[in-house]
PDB file of N, CA, C and O in Angstrom:
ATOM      1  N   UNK A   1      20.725  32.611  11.040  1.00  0.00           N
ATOM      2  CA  UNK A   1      20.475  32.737   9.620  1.00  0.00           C
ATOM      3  C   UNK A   1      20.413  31.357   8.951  1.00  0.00           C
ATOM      4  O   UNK A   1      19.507  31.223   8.128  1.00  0.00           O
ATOM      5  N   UNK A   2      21.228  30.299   9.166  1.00  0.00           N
ATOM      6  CA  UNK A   2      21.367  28.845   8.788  1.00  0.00           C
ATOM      7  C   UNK A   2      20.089  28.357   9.003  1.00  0.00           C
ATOM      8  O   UNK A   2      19.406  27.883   8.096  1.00  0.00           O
ATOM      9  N   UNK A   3      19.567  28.488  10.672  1.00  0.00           N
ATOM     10  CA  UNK A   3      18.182  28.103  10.462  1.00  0.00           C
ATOM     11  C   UNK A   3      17.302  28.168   9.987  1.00  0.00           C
ATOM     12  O   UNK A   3      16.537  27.221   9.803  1.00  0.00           O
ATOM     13  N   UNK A   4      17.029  29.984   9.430  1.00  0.00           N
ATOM     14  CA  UNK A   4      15.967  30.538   8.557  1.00  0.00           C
ATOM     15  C   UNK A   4      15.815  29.616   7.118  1.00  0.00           C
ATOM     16  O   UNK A   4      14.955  28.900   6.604  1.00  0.00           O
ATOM     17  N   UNK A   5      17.346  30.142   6.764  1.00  0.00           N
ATOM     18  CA  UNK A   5      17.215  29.221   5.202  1.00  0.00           C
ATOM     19  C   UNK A   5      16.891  27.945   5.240  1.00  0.00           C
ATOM     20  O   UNK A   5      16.440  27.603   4.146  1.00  0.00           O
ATOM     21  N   UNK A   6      16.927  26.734   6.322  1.00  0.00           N
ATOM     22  CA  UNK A   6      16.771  25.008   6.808  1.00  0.00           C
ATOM     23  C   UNK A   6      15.218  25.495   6.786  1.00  0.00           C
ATOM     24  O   UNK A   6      14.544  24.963   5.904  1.00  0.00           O
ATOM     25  N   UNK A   7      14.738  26.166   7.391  1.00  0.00           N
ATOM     26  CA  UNK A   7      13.424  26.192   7.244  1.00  0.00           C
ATOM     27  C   UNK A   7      12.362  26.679   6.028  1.00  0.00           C
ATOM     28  O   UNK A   7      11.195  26.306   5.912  1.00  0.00           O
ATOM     29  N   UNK A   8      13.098  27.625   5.144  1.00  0.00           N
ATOM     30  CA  UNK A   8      12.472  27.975   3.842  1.00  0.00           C
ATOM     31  C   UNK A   8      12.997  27.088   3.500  1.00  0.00           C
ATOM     32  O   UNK A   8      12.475  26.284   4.271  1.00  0.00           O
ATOM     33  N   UNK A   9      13.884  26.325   2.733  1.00  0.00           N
ATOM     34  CA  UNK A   9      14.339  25.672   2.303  1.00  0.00           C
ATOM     35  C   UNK A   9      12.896  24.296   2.435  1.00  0.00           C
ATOM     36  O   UNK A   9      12.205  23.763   1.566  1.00  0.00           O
ATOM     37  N   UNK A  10      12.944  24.156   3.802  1.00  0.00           N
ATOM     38  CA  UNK A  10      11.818  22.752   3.600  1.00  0.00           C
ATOM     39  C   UNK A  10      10.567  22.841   3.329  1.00  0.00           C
ATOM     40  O   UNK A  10       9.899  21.976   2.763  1.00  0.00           O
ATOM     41  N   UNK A  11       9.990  24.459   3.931  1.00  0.00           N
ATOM     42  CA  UNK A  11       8.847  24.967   3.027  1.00  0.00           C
ATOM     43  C   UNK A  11       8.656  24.685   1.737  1.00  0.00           C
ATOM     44  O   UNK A  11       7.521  24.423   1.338  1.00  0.00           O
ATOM     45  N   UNK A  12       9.853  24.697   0.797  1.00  0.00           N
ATOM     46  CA  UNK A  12       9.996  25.082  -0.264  1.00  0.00           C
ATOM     47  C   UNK A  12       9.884  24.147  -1.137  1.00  0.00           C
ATOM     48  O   UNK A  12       9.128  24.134  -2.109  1.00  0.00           O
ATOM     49  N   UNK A  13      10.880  23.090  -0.697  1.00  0.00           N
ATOM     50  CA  UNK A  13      10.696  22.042  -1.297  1.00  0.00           C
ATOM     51  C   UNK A  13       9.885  20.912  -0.700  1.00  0.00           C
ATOM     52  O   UNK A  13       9.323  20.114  -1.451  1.00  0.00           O
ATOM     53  N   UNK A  14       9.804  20.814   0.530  1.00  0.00           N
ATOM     54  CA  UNK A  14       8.952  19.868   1.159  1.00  0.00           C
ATOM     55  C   UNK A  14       7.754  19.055   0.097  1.00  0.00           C
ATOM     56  O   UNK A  14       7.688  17.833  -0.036  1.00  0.00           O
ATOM     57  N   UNK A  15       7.055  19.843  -0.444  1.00  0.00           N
ATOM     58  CA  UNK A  15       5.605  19.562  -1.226  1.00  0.00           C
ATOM     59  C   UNK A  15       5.998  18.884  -2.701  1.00  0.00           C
ATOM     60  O   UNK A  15       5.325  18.071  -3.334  1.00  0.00           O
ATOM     61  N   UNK A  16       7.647  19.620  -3.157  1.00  0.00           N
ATOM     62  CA  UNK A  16       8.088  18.820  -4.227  1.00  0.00           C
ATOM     63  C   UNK A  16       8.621  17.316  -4.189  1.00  0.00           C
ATOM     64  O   UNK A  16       9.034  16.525  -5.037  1.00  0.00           O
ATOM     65  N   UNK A  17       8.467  17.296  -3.138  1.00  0.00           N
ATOM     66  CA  UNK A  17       9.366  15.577  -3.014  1.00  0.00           C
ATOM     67  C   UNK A  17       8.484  14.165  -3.770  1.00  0.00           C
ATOM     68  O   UNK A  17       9.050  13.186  -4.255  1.00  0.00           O
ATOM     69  N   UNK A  18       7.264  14.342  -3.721  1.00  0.00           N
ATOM     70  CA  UNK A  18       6.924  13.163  -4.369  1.00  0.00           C
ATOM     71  C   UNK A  18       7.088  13.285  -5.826  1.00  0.00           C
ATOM     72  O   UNK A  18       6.572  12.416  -6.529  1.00  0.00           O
ATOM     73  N   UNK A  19       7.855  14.424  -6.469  1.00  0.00           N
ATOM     74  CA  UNK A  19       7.733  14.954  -7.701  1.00  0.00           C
ATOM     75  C   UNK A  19       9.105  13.989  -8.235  1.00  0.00           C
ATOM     76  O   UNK A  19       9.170  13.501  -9.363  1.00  0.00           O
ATOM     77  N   UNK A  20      10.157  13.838  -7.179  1.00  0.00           N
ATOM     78  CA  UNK A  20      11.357  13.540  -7.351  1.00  0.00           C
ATOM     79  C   UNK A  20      11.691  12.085  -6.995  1.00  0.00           C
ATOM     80  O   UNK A  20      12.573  11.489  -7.613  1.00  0.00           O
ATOM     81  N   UNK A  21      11.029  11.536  -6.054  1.00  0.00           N
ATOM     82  CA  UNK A  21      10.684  10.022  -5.750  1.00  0.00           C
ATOM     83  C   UNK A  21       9.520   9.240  -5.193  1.00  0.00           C
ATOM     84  O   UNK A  21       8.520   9.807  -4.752  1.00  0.00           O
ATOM     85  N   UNK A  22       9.683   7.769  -5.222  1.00  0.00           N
ATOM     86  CA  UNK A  22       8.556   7.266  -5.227  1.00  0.00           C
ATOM     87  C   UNK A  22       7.527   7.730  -3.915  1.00  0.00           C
ATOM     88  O   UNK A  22       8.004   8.270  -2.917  1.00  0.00           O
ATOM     89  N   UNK A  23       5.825   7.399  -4.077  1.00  0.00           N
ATOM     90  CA  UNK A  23       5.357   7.685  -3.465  1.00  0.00           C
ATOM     91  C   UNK A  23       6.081   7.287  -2.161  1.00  0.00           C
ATOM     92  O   UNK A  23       6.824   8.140  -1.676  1.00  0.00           O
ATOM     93  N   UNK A  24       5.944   5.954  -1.454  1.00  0.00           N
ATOM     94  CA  UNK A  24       6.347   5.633  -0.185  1.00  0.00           C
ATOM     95  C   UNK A  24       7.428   6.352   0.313  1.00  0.00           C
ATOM     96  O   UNK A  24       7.361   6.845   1.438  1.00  0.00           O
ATOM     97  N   UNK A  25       8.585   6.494  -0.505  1.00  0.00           N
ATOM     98  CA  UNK A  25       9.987   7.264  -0.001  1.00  0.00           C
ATOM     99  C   UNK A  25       9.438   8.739   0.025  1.00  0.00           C
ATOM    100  O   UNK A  25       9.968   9.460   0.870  1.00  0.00           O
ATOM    101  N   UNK A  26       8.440   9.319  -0.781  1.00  0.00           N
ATOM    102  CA  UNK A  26       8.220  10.562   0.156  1.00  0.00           C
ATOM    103  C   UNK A  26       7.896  11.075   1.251  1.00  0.00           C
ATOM    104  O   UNK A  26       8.127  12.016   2.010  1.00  0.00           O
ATOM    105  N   UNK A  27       7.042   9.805   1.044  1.00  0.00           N
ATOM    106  CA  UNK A  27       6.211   9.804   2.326  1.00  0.00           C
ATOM    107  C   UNK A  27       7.384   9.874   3.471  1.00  0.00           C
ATOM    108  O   UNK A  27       7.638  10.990   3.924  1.00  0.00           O
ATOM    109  N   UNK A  28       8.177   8.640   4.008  1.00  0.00           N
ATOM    110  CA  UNK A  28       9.272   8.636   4.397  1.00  0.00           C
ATOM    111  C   UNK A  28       9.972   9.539   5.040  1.00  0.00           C
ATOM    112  O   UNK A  28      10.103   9.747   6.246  1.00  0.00           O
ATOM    113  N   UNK A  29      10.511  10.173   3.900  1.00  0.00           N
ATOM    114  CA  UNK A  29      10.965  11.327   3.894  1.00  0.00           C
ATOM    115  C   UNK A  29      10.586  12.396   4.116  1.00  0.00           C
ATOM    116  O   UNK A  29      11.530  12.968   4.662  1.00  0.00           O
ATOM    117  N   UNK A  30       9.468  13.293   4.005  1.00  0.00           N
ATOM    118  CA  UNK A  30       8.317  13.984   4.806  1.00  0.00           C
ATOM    119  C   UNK A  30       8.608  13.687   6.087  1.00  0.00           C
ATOM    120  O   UNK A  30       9.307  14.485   6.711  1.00  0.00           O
ATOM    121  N   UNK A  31       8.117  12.451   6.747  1.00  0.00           N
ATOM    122  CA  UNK A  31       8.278  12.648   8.346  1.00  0.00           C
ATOM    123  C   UNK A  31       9.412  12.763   8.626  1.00  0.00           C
ATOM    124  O   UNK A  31       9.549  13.554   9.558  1.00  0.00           O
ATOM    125  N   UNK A  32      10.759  12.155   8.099  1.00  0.00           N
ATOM    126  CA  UNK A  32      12.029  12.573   8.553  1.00  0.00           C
ATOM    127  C   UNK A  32      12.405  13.301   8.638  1.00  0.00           C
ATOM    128  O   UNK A  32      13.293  13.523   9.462  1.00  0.00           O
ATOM    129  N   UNK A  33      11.835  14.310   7.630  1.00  0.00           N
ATOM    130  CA  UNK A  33      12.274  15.742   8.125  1.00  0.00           C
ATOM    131  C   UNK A  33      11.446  16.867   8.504  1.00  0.00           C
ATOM    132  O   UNK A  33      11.903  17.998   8.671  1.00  0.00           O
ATOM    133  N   UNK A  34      10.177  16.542   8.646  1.00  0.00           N
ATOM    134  CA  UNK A  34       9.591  17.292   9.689  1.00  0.00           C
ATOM    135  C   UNK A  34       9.741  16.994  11.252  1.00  0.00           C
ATOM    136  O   UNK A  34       9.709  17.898  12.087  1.00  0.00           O
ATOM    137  N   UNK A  35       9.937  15.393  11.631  1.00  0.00           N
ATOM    138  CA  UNK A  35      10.069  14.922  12.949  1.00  0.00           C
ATOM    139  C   UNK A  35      11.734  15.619  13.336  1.00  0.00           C
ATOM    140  O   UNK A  35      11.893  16.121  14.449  1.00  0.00           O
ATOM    141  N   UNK A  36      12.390  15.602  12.770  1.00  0.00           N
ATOM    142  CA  UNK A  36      13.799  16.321  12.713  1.00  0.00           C
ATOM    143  C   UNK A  36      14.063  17.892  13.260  1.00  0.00           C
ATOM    144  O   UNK A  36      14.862  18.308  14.099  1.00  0.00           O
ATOM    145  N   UNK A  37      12.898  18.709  12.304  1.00  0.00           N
ATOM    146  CA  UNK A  37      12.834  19.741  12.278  1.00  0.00           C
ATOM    147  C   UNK A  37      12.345  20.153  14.105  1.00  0.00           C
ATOM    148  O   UNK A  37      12.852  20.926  14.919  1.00  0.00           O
ATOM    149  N   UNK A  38      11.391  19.406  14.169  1.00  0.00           N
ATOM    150  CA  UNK A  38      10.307  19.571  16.008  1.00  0.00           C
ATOM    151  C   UNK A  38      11.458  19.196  16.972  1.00  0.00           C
ATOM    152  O   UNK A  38      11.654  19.725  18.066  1.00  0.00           O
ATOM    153  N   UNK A  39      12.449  17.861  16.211  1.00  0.00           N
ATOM    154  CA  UNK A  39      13.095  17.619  17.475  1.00  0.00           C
ATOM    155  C   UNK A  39      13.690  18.985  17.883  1.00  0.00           C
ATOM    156  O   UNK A  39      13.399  19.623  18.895  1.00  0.00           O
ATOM    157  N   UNK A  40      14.695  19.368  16.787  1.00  0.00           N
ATOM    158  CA  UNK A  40      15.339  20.379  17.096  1.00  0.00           C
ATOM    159  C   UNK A  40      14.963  21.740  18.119  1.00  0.00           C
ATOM    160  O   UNK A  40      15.750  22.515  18.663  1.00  0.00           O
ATOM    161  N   UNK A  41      13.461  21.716  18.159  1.00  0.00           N
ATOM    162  CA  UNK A  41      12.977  22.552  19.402  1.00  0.00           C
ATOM    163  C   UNK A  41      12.635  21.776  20.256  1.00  0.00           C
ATOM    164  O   UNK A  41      11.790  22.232  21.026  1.00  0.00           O
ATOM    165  N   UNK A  42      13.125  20.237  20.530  1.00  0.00           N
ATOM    166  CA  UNK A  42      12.601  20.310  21.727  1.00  0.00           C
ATOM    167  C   UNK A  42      11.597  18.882  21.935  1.00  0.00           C
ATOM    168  O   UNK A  42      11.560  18.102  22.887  1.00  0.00           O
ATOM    169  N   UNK A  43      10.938  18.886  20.852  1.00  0.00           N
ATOM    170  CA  UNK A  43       9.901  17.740  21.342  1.00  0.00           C
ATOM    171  C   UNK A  43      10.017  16.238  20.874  1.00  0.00           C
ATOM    172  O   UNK A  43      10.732  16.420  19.888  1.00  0.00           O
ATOM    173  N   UNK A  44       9.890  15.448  20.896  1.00  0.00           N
ATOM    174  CA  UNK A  44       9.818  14.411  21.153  1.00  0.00           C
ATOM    175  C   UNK A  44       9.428  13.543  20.325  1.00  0.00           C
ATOM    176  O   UNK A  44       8.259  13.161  20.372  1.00  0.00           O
ATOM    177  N   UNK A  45      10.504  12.931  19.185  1.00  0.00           N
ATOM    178  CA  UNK A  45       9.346  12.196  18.197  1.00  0.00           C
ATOM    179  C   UNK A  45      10.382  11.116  18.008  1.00  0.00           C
ATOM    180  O   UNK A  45      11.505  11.317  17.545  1.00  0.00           O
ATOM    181  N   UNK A  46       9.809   9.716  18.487  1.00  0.00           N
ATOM    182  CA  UNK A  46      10.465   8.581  18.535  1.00  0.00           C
ATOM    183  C   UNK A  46       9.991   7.878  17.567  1.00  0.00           C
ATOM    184  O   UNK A  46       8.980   7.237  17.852  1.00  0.00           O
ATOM    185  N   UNK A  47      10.509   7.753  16.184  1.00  0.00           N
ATOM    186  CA  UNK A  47      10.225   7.085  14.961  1.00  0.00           C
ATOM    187  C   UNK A  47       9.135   7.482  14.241  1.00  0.00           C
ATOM    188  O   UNK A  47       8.027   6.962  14.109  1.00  0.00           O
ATOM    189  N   UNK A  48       9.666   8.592  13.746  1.00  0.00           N
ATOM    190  CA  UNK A  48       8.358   9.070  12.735  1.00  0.00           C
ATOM    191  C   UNK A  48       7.949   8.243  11.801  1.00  0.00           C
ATOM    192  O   UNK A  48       8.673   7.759  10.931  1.00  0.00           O
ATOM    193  N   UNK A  49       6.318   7.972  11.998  1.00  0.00           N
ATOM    194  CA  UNK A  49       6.182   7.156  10.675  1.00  0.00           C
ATOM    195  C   UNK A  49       5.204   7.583   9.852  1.00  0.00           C
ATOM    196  O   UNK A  49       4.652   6.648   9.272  1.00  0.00           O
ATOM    197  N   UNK A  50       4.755   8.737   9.568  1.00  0.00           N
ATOM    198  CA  UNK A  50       4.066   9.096   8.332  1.00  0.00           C
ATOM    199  C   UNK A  50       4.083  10.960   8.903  1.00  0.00           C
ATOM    200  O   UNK A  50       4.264  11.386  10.044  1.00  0.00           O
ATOM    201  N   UNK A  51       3.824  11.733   7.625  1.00  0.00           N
ATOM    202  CA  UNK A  51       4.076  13.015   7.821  1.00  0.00           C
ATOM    203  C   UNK A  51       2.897  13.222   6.395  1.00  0.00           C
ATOM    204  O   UNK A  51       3.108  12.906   5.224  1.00  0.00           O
ATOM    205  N   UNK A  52       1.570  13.893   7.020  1.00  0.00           N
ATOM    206  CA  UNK A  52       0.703  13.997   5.716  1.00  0.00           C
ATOM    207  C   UNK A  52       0.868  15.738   5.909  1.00  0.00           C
ATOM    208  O   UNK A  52       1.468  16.417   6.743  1.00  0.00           O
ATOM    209  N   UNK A  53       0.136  16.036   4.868  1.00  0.00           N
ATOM    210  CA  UNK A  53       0.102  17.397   4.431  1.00  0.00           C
ATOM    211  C   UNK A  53      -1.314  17.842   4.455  1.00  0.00           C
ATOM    212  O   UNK A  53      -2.167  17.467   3.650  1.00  0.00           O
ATOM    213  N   UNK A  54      -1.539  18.832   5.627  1.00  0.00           N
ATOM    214  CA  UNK A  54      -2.904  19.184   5.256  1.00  0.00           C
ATOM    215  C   UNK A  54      -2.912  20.739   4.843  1.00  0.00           C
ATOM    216  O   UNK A  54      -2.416  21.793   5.240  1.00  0.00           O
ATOM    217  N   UNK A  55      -3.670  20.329   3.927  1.00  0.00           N
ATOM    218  CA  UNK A  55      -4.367  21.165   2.059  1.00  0.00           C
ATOM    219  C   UNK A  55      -4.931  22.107   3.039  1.00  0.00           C
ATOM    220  O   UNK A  55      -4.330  23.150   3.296  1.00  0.00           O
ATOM    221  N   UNK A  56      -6.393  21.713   3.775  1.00  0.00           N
ATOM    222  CA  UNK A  56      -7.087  23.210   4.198  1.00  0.00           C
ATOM    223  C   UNK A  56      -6.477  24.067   5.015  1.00  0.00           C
ATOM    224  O   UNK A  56      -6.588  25.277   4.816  1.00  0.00           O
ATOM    225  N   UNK A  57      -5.368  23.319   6.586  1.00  0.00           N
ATOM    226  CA  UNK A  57      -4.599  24.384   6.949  1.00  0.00           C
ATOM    227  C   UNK A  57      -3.609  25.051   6.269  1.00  0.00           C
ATOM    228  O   UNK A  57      -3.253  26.196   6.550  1.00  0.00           O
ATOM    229  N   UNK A  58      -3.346  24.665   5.761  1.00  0.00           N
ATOM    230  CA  UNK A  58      -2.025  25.517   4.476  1.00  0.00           C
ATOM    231  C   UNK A  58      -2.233  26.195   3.947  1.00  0.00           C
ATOM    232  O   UNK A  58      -3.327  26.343   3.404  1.00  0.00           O
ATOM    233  N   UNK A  59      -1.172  27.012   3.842  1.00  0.00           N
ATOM    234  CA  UNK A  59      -0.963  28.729   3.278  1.00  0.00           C
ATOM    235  C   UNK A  59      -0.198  28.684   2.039  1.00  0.00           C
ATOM    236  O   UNK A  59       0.660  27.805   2.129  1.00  0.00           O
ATOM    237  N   UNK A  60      -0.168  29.348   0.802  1.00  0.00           N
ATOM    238  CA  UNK A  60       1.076  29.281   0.188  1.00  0.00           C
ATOM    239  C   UNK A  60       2.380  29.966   1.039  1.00  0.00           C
ATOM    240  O   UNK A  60       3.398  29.968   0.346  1.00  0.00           O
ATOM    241  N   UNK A  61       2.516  30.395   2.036  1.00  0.00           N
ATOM    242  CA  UNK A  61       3.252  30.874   2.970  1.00  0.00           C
ATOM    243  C   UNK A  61       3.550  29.719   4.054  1.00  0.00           C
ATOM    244  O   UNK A  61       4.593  29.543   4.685  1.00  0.00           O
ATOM    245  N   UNK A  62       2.568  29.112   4.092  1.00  0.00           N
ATOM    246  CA  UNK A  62       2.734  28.421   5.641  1.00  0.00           C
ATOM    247  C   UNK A  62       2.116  26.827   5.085  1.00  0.00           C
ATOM    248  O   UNK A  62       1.089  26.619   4.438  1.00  0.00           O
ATOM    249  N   UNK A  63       3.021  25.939   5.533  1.00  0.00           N
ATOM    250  CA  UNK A  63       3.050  24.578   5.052  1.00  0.00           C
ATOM    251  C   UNK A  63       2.490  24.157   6.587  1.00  0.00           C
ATOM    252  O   UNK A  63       2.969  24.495   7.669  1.00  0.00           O
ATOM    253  N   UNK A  64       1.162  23.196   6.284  1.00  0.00           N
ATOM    254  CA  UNK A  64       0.834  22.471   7.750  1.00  0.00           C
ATOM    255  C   UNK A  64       0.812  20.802   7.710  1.00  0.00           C
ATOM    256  O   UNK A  64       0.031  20.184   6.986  1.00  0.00           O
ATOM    257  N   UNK A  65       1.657  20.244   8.478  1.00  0.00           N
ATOM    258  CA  UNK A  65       1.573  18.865   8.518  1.00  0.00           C
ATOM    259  C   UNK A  65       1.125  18.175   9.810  1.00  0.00           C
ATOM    260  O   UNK A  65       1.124  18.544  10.984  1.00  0.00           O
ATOM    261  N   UNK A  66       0.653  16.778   9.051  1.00  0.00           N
ATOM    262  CA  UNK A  66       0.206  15.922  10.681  1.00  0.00           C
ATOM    263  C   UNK A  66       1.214  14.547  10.819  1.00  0.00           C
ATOM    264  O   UNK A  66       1.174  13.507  10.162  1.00  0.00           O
ATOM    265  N   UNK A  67       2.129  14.945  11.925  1.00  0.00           N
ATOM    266  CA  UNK A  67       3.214  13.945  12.269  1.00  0.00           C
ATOM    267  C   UNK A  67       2.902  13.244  13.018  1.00  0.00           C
ATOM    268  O   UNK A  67       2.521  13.497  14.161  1.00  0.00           O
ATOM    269  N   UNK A  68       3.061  11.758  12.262  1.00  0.00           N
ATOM    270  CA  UNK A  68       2.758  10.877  13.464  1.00  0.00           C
ATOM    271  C   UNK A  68       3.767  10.094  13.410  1.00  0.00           C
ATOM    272  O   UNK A  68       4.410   9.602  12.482  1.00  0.00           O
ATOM    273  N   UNK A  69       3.851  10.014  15.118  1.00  0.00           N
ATOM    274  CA  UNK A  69       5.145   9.393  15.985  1.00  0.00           C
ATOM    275  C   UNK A  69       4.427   8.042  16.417  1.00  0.00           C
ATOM    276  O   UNK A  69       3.275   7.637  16.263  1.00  0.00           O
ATOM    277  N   UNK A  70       5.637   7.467  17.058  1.00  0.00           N
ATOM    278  CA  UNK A  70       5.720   6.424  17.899  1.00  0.00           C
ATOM    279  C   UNK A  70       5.331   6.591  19.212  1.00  0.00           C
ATOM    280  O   UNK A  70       5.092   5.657  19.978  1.00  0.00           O
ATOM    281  N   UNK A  71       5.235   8.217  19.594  1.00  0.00           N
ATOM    282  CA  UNK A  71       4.948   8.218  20.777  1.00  0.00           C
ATOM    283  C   UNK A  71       4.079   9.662  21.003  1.00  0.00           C
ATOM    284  O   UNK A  71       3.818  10.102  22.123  1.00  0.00           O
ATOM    285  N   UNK A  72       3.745  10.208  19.939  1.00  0.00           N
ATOM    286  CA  UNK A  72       3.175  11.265  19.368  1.00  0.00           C
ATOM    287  C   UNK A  72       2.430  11.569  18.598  1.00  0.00           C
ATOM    288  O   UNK A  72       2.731  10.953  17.576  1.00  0.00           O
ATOM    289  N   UNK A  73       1.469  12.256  18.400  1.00  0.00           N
ATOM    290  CA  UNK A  73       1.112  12.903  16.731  1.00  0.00           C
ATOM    291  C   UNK A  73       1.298  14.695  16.904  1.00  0.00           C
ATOM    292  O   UNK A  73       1.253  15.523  17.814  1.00  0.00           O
ATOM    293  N   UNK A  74       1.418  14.680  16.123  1.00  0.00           N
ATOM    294  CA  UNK A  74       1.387  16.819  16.278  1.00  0.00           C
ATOM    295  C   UNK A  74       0.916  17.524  15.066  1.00  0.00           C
ATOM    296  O   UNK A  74       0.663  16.922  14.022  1.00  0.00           O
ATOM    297  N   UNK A  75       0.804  18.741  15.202  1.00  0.00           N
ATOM    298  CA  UNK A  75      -0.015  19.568  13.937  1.00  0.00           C
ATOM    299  C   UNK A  75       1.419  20.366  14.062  1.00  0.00           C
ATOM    300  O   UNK A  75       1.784  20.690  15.193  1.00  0.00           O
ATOM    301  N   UNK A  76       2.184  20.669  13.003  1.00  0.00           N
ATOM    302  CA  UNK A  76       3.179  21.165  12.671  1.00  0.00           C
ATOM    303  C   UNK A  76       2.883  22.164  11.538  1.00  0.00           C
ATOM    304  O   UNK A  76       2.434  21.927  10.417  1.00  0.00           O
ATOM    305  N   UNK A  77       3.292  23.500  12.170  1.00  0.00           N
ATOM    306  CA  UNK A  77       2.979  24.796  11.012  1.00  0.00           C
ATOM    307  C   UNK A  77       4.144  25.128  10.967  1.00  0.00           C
ATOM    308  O   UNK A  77       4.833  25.412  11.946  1.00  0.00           O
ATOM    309  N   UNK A  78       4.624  25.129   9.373  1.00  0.00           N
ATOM    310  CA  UNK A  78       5.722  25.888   9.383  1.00  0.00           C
ATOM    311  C   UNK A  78       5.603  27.006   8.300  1.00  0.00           C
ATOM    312  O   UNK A  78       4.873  27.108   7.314  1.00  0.00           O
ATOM    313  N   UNK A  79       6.808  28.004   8.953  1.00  0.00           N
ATOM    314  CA  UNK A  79       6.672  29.237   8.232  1.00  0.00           C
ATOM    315  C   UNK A  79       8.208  29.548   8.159  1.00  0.00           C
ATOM    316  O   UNK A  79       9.224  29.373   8.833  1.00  0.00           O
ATOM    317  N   UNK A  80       7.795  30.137   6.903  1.00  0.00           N
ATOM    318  CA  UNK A  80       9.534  30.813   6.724  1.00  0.00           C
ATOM    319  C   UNK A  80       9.921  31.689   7.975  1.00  0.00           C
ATOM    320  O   UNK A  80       9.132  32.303   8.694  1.00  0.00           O
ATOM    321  N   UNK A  81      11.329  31.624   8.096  1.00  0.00           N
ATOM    322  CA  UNK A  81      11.602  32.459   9.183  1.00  0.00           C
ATOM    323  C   UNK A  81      11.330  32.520  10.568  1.00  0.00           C
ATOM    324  O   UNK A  81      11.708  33.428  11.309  1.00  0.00           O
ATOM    325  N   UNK A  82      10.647  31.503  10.909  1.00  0.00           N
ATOM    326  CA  UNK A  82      10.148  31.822  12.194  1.00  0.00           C
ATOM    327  C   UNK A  82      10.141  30.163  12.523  1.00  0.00           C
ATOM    328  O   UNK A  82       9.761  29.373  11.659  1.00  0.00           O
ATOM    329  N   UNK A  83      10.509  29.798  13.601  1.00  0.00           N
ATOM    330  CA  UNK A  83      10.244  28.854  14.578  1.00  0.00           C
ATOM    331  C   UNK A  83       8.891  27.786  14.335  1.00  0.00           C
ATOM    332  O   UNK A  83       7.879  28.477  14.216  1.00  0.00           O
ATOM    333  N   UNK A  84       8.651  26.634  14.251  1.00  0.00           N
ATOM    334  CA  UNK A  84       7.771  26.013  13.365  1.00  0.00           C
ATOM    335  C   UNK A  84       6.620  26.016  14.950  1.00  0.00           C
ATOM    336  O   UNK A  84       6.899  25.888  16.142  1.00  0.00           O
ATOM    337  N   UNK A  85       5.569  26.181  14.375  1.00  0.00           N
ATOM    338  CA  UNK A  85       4.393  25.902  15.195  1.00  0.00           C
ATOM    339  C   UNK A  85       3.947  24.687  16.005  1.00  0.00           C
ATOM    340  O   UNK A  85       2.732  24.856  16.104  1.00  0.00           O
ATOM    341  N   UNK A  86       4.280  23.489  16.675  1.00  0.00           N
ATOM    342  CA  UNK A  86       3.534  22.566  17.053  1.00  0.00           C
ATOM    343  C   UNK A  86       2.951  22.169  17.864  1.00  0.00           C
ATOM    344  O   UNK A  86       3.503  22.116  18.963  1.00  0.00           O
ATOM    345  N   UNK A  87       1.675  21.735  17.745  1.00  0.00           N
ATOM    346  CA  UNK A  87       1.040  21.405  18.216  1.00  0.00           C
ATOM    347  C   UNK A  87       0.596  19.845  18.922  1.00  0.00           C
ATOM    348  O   UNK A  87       0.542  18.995  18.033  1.00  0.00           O
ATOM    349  N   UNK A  88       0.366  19.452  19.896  1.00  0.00           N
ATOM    350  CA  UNK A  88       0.634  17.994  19.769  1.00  0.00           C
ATOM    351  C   UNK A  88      -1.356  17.685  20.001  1.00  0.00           C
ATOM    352  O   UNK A  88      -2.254  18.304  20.571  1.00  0.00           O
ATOM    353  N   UNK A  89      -1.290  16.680  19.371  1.00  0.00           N
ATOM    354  CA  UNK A  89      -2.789  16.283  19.347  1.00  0.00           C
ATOM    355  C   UNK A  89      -3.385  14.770  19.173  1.00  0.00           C
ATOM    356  O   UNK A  89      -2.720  13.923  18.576  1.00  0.00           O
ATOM    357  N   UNK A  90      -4.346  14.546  19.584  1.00  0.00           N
ATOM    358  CA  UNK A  90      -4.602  13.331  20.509  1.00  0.00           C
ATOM    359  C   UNK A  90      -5.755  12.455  19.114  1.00  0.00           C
ATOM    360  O   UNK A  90      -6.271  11.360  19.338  1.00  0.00           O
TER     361      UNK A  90
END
């Protein structure tokens, strides 16, 4: 249940963050906690350094981001309730 809400929770607010600080620190912050979120299942993200938001895959339900790592990039879908989608891509 802790997880469900960690994950609506970043749905939720995720998109508000540049509302609350500066551009760069959202930015920032975006990958920190989407690269956070992937580790936690599992994959592999050695210094996230940018986390964009893409508009056309996105749902008002389903938030899609493109994380890029140090040793990675991935297509990250997340959805309330459920286990986040990723994808890793070249």
């Amino acid at each position: 249940m802790e997880g469900t809400m960690r994950i609506f929770r970043l749905a939720v607010l995720l998109p508000l963050a540049p509302v609350f600080v500066s551009p760069a620190s959202a930015q920032a912050t975006a990958a920190d906690i989407v690269a956070a979120h992937i580790r936690s299942q599992g994959y592999p993200c050695d210094a996230p350094q940018a986390a964009k938001r893409d508009s056309r895959a996105s749902r008002p339900d389903e938030q899609v981001w493109v994380l890029t790592c140090a040793n990675a990039r991935y297509r990250v879908r997340l959805v309330p309730d459920m286990a986040a989608a990723v994808e890793q891509i070249h």
